[in-house]
C-alpha positions in Angstrom: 7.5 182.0 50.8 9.9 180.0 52.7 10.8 177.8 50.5 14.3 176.3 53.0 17.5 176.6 52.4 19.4 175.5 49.2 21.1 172.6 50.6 17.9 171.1 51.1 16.4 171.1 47.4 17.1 169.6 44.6 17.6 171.6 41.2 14.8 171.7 38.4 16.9 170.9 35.8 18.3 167.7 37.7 14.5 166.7 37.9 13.9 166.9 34.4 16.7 164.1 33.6 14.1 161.8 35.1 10.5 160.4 34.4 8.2 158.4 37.4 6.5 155.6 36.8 2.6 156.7 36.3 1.7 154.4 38.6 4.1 153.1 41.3 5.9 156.0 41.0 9.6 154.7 41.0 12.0 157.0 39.3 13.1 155.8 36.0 15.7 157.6 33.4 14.5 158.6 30.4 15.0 156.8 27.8 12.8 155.3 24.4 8.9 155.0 25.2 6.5 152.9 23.5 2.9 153.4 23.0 -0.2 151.7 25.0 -3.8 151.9 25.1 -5.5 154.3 27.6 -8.8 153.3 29.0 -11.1 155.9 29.3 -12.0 157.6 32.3 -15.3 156.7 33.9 -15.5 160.4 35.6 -14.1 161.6 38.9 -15.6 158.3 41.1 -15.7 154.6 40.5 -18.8 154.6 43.1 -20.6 157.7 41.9 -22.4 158.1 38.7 -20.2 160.8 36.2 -23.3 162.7 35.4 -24.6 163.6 39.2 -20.9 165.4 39.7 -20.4 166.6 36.1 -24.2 168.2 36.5 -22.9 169.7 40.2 -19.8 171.0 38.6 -21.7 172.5 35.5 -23.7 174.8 37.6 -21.2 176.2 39.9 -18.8 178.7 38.3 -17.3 179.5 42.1 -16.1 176.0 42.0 -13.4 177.3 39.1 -12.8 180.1 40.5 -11.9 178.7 43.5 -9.5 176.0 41.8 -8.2 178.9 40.3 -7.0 180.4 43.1 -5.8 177.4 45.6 -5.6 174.6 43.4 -1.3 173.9 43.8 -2.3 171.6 40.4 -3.8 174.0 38.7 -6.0 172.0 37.3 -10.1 170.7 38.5 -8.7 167.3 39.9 -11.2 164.6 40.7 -11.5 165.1 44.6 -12.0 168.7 44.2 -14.4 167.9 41.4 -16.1 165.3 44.0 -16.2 167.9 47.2 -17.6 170.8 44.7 -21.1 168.7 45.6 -20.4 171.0 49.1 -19.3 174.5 48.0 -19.0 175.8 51.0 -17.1 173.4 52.4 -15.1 173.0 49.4 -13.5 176.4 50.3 -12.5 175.7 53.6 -10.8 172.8 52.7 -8.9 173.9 49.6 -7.9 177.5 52.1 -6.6 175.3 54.1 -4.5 172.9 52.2 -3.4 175.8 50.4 -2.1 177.6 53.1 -0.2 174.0 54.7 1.5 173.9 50.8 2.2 177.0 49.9 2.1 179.6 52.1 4.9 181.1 54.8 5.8 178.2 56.9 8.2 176.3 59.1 8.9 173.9 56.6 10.4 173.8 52.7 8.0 173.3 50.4 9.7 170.0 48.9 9.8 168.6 52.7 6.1 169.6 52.7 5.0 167.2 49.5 7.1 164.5 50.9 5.8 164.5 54.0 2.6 164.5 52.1 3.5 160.9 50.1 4.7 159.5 54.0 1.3 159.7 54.8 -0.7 158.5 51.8 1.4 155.6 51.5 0.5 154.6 55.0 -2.9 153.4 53.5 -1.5 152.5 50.1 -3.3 156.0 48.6 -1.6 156.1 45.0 -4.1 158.6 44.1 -2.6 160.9 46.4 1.3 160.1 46.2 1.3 160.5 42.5 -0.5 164.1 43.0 2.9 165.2 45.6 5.1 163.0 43.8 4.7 165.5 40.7 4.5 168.6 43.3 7.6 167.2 44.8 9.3 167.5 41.7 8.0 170.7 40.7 9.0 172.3 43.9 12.6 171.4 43.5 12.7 168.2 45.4 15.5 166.0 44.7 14.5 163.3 42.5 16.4 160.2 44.3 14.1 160.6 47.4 11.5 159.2 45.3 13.4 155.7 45.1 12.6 155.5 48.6 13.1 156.1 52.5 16.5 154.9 52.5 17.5 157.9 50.0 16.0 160.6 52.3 17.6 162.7 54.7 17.6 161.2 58.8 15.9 164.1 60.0 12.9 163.2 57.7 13.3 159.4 58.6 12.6 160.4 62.1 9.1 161.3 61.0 8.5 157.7 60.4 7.1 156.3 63.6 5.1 159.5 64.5 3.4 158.7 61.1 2.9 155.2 61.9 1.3 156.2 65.1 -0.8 159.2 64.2 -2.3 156.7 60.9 -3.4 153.4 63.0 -3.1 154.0 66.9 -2.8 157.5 67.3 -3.7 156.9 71.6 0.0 155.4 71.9 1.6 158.7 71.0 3.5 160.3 74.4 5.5 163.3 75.0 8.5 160.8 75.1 7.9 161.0 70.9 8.2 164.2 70.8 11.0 164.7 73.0 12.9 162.2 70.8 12.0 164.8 67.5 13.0 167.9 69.0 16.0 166.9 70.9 18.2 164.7 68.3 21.3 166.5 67.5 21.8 168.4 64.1 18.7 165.8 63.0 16.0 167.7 65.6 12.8 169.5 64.7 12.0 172.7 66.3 8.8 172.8 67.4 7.0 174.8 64.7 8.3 172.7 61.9 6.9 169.7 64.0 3.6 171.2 64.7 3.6 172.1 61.2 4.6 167.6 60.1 2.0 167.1 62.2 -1.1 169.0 60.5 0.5 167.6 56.7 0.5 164.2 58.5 -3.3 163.9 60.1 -4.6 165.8 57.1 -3.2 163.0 54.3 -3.9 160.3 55.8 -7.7 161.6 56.4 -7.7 162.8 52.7 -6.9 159.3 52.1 -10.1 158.6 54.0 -11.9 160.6 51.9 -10.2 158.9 48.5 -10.6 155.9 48.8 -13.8 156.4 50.8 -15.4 158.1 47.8 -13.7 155.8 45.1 -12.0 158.5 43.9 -11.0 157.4 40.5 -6.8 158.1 39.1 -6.6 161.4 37.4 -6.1 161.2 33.6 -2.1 161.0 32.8 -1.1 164.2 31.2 1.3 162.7 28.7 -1.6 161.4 26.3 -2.2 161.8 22.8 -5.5 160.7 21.0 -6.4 157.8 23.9 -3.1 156.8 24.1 -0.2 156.5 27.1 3.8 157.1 26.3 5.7 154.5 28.7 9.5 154.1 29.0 10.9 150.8 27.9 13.3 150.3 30.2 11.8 148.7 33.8 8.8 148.8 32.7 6.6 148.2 35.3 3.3 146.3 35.0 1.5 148.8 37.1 1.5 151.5 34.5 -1.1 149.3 32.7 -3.2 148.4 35.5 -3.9 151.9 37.1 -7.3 152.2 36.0 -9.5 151.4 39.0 -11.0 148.3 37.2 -11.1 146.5 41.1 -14.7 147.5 41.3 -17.3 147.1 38.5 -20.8 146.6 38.0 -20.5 142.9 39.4 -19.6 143.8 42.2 -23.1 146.2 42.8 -25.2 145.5 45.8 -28.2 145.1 44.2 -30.0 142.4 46.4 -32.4 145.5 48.0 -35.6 146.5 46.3 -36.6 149.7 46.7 -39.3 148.9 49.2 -36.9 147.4 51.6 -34.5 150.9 51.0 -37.8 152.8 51.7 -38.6 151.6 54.6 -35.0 151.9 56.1 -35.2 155.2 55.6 -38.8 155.7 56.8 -37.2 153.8 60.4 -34.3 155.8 60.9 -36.5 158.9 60.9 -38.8 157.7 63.3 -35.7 156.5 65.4 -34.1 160.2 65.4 -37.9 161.7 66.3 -38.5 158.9 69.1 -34.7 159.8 70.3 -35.5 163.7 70.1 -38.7 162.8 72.5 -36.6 160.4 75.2 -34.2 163.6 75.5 -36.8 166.3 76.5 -38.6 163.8 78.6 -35.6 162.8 80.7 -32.1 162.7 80.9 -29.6 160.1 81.6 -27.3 159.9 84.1 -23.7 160.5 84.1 -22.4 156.9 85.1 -25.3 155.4 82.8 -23.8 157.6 79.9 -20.3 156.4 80.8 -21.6 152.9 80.8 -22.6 153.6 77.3 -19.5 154.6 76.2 -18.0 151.9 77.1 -20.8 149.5 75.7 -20.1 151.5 71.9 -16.6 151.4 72.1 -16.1 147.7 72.9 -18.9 147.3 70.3 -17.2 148.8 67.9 -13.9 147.4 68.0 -15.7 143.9 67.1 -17.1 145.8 64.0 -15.5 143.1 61.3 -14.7 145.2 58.1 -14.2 141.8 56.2 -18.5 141.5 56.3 -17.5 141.5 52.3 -16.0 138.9 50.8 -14.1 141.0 47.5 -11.4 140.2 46.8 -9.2 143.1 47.0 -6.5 143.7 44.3 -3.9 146.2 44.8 -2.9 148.4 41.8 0.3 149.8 42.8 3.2 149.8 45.0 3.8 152.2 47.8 5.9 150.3 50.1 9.0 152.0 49.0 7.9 155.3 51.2 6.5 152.7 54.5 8.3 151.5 57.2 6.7 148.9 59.2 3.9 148.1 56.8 2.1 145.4 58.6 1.3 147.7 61.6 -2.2 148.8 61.6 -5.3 149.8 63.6 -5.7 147.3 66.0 -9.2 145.8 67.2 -7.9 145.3 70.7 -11.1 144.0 72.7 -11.1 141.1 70.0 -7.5 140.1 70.7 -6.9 141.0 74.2 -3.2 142.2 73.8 -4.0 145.9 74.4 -6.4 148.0 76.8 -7.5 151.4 74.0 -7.9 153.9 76.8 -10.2 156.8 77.0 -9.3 160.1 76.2 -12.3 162.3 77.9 -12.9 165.2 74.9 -13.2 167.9 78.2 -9.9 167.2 79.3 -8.1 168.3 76.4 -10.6 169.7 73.8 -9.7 171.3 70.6 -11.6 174.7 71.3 -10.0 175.3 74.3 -6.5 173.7 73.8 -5.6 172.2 70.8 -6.4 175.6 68.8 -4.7 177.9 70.8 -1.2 175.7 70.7 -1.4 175.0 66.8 -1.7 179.2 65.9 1.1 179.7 68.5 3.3 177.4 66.8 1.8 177.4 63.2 0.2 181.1 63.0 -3.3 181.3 61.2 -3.3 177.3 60.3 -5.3 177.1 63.8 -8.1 179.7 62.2 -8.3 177.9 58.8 -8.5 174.2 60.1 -11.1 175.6 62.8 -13.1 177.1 60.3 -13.0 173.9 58.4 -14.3 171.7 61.5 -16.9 174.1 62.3 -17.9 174.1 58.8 -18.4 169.9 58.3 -19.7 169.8 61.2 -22.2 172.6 60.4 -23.5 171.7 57.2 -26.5 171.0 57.1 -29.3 171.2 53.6 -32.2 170.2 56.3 -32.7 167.2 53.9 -32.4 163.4 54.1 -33.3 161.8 51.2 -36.7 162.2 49.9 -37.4 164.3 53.0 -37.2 167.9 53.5 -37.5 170.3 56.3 -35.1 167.6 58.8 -33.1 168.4 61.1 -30.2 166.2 60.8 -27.6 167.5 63.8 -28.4 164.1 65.8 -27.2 162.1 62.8 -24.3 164.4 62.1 -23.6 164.3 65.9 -23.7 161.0 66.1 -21.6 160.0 62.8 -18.8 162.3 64.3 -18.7 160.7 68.1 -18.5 157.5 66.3 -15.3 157.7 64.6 -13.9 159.8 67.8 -14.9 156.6 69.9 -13.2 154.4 67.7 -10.3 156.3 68.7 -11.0 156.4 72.4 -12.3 159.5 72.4 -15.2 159.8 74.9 -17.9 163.3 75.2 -18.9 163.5 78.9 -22.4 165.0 78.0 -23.2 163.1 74.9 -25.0 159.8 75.0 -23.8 157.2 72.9 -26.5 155.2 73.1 -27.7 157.1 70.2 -24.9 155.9 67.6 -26.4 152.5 68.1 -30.1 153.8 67.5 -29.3 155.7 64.1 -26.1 153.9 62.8 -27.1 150.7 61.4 -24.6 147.7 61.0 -24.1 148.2 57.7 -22.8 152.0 58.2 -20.9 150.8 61.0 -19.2 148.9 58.7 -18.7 151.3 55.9 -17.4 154.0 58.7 -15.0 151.4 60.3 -13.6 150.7 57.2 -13.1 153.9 55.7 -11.8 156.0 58.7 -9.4 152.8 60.2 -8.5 150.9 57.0 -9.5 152.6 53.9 -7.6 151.1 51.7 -10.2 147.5 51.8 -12.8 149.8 51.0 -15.1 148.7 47.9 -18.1 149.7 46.4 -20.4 147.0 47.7 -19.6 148.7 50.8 -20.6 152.0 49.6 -23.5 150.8 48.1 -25.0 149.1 51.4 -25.6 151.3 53.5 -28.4 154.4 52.9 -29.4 153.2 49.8 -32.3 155.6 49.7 -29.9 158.9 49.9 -28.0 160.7 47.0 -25.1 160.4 46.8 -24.2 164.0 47.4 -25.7 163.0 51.2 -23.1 160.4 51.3 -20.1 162.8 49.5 -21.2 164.8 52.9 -20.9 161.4 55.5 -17.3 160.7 54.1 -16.5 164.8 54.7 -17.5 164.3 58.3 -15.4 161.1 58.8 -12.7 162.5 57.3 -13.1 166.0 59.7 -13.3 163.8 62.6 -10.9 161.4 61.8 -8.2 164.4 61.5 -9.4 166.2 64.8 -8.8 163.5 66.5 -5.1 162.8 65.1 -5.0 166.1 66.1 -6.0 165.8 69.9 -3.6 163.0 70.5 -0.7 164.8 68.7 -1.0 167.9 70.0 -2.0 166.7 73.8 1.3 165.2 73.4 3.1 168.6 72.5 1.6 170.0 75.7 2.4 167.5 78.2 6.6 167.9 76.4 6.1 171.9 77.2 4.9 171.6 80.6 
């Protein structure tokens, strides 16, 4: 494994001088503890009943198999335990993430795990910054990073506005930005090791999706004994007593929707996808009508307002230490008027034909895994929705995953995207918005509003697709950007 050169890690043993805040995650000495109460854990998800996953994961042997084999943790954590509702995919994504961790690379494996907390922080994911602050120090990182960016090496601070960019506006990133990486002195990235930033970078901050997306609750601390938490004395932070997810709870249910009304939403959006199916064999529309359509959803859904719910939202931890520029963000542009969000056309530069072909060359195999992994999401398919069997759901897939690439600017030629506006209701606008642009404001009213008729496995399966997408198309821009710097 290439685990870098020695310069560039920390020692084990200067590591274990230190303990990090369960929470927040600052670095503290250790020194006397104290004992507190430890709430118990309410299963892997705040928005997902325990027993529907615990049920799932009791069934499915490959599942520990599988953990067994790529978990870097060692252990069934709660997203794994969430995403083993989709076997198949499951395995994709944990080959994957195992092979961007662990296996031969450009890049030290400490370098790797930080990058890894860069990118989670950007949406204020503690879940998974805690997860690679604990790999970072198990791989030999050096312990004062953790205080912050200011402690890291230049070379890594360079990372920072590619991070910013590829999180909120990923359209704004040029070959100019990658010239700047790969040509700065003894601080430069070669190529590779960018390429190989890049895939760490788009895949946590889609993970994050998925997280906070799925309510994904904190893992239990290790350093328990009989229900209760060991905490140092000394800075004592307030956070290590708050990280128990309590921001949702059962007041905050939807529950204004009888079954009846649920029903009959369902019973419309299957007569919507059959009357679509029926308009497409019959006749076809143009090309500048389908353009104009484009045009119509993307507008349309830049004046999506994720604020439709009035929680109040109360964060649980501090990140900010690992974020530079925290108030820059996805931008609704066609609200404020400051920005034009141009389109990318999907043929132009199309990860199949491009994008693919540039990341093996650079990254070998990663290009094979993470295709494997698209196709897969995008793929899966029970032929159920619902109470309904026997359904063929690519319409609704298709449409779910040209969403999220048109909130990105990202435009098919031959797909018509007045579909997303017949089978996406508002409320699922919302939700989607939310959780692929700002994840971080997501609740569980929001969760709970939209296809209230559909398990919640079918919904474990929507927040895979937006995360997929939401990473292919960090990807596109990225990597469209790598091309244009080598030709």
């Amino acid at each position: 494994m290439n685990r870098g050169s020695a310069g560039s890690l920390g020692s084990a043993a200067s590591a274990s001088e230190y303990r990090v805040c369960s929470n927040c995650r600052k670095v503290l000495r250790q020194e006397k503890r104290i004992r507190v109460s430890q709430p118990l854990t309410r299963g892997p998800s705040a928005f997902i009943p325990e027993k529907e996953v615990m049920q799932a994961n009791g069934l499915n042997e490959r599942t520990n198999l599988l953990v067994e084999e790529y978990s870097t943790s060692g252990r069934l954590d709660n997203i794994t335990q969430v995403m083993s509702l989709h076997t198949q995919y499951l395995e994709s994504f944990l080959r994957s993430q195992f092979y961007m961790l662990r296996m031969d690379g450009p890049l030290p494996l400490p370098y790797r795990h930080y990058i890894a907390i860069m990118a989670a922080a950007r949406h204020q994911c503690s879940y998974i910054v805690n997860m690679h602050v604990d790999e970072f120090l198990k791989t030999g990182g050096i312990a004062e990073w953790l205080n912050g960016l200011e402690y890291i090496p230049q070379r890594l601070k360079n990372l920072n506005e590619i991070n910013k960019l590829l999180a909120h506006r990923p359209w704004l990133i040029t070959k100019e930005h990658i010239q700047k990486l790969v040509k700065t002195g003894e601080n430069n990235w070669s190529l590779p090791e960018l390429v190989h930033a890049v895939v760490l970078l788009a895949h946590y901050h889609a993970l994050a999706s998925f997280v906070l997306g799925s309510g994904i609750n904190p893992e239990r601390d290790p350093d328990t004994s009989n229900g209760f938490r060991l905490i140092a004395v000394n800075k004592f932070c307030v956070c290590d007593l708050a990280n128990d997810n309590n921001i949702e709870n059962a007041s905050l249910t939807s529950s204004n929707f009888g079954i009846a009304d649920s029903l009959s939403e369902l019973e419309a959006l299957m007569e919507r996808m059959k009357r679509l199916q029926e308009e497409k064999e019959d006749e076809e529309a143009s090309q500048e009508e389908m353009a104009t359509r484009f045009e119509k959803e993307k507008k349309e859904s830049l004046l999506v307002v994720t604020g439709a719910f009035d929680d109040e939202m109360v964060s649980t931890s501090d990140v900010s230490r690992y974020i530079e520029d925290p108030g820059f963000g996805y931008k609704d542009f066609a609200r404020r008027g400051e920005e034009h969000l141009p389109t990318f056309r999907a043929q132009d530069y199309t990860w199949e034909n491009h994008g693919f072909s540039l990341v093996n060359r650079l990254y070998s195999d990663i290009g094979h895994l993470l295709d494997e992994k698209f196709r897969m999401v995008y793929n899966l398919t029970y032929n159920t929705m619902a109470t309904h069997e026997d359904v063929d759901t690519t319409m609704l897939r298709r449409a779910l995953f040209n969403y999220v690439h048109c909130m990105f600017g990202i435009r098919y030629d031959d797909y018509d995207y007045g579909e997303v506006n017949q089978l996406l209701e508002r409320s699922l606008k919302v939700y989607i918005k939310t959780v692929t642009c700002y994840p971080e404001r997501t609740t569980k009213r929001m969760y709970d509003s939209y296809w209230r008729q559909f398990k919640h496995s079918e919904k474990v399966h929507l927040n895979l697709l937006l995360m997929e997408a939401r990473m292919q198309a960090e990807l596109l821009y990225a990597l469209r950007a790598i091309t244009r710097h080598l030709t």
